[in-house]
Structures are given as structure tokens and as C-alpha cells.
C-alpha positions, 0 to 999 in steps of 0.5 A: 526491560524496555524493548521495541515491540515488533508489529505483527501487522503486515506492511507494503509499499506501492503506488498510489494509483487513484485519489479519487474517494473521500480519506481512501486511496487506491494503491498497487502492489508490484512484486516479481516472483517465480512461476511454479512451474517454468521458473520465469520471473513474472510480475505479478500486482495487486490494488489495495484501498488504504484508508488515508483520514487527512487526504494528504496522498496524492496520485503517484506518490509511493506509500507505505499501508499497514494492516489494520481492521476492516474500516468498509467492505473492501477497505483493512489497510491504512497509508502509515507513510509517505515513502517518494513523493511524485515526480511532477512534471 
């Protein structure tokens, strides 16, 4: 039996926000969920250092990162791939 093993690794997909750092990317996570208590529709973000080896991410392009073990202090996710391209304009 040959099957596909499904990752038990977390994966997002957001915008990358900052370049700046040597083989990291800073990326933000939006997503929209519901207040506990009024029921609105918030959106709520989240920033994420991705560890990204050959720079190849630049800022505004949309990533996918992945879970992985802590490569710093702040840094456990690494960009798997590359979801849009920026728009240049």
C-alpha cells in the first residue's frame, strides 16, 4: 500500500509584508472570525517570521508557510511556496 501521507504540520497563507532580514520573511495572516460575545465579523491578523533559505519572496507577494521546528527565537515556520506574485506597478 502506497498512500499519501497527510501533513500533521499547520500551513497558512498570508502576505509578506517585510523582506528586510537575511533568508527571513515577515508574513501577516488575516482572517475574519466571530466576536464571542456580539456576534460581529472581526478581522483579526497575526505577523509570522518565515524562514525563506534562497530570498527568492519579495514584499507583497502571497505565501504559503508551513510549521516547522524553531530555527531562532521568534522564527518555526518556513515559506513552502509561492501562492500570487505581486502586482508591480
Amino acid at each position: 500500500m502506497t498512500e499519501a501521507k497527510t501533513s500533521l504540520k499547520r500551513t497558512l497563507v498570508g502576505k509578506v509584508v517585510s523582506d528586510k532580514r537575511t533568508k527571513t520573511v515577515t508574513v501577516l495572516i488575516e482572517r475574519r472570525v466571530k466576536h464571542e460575545l456580539y456576534g460581529k465579523i472581526v478581522g483579526k491578523s497575526s505577523k509570522y517570521h518565515a524562514h525563506d533559505e534562497k530570498g527568492e519572496y519579495k514584499l507583497g507577494d502571497t505565501i504559503e508557510i508551513t510549521e516547522s521546528r524553531p530555527i531562532s527565537k521568534t522564527k518555526n515556520w518556513v515559506a513552502t511556496r509561492l501562492v500570487q506574485k505581486a502586482i508591480e506597478v
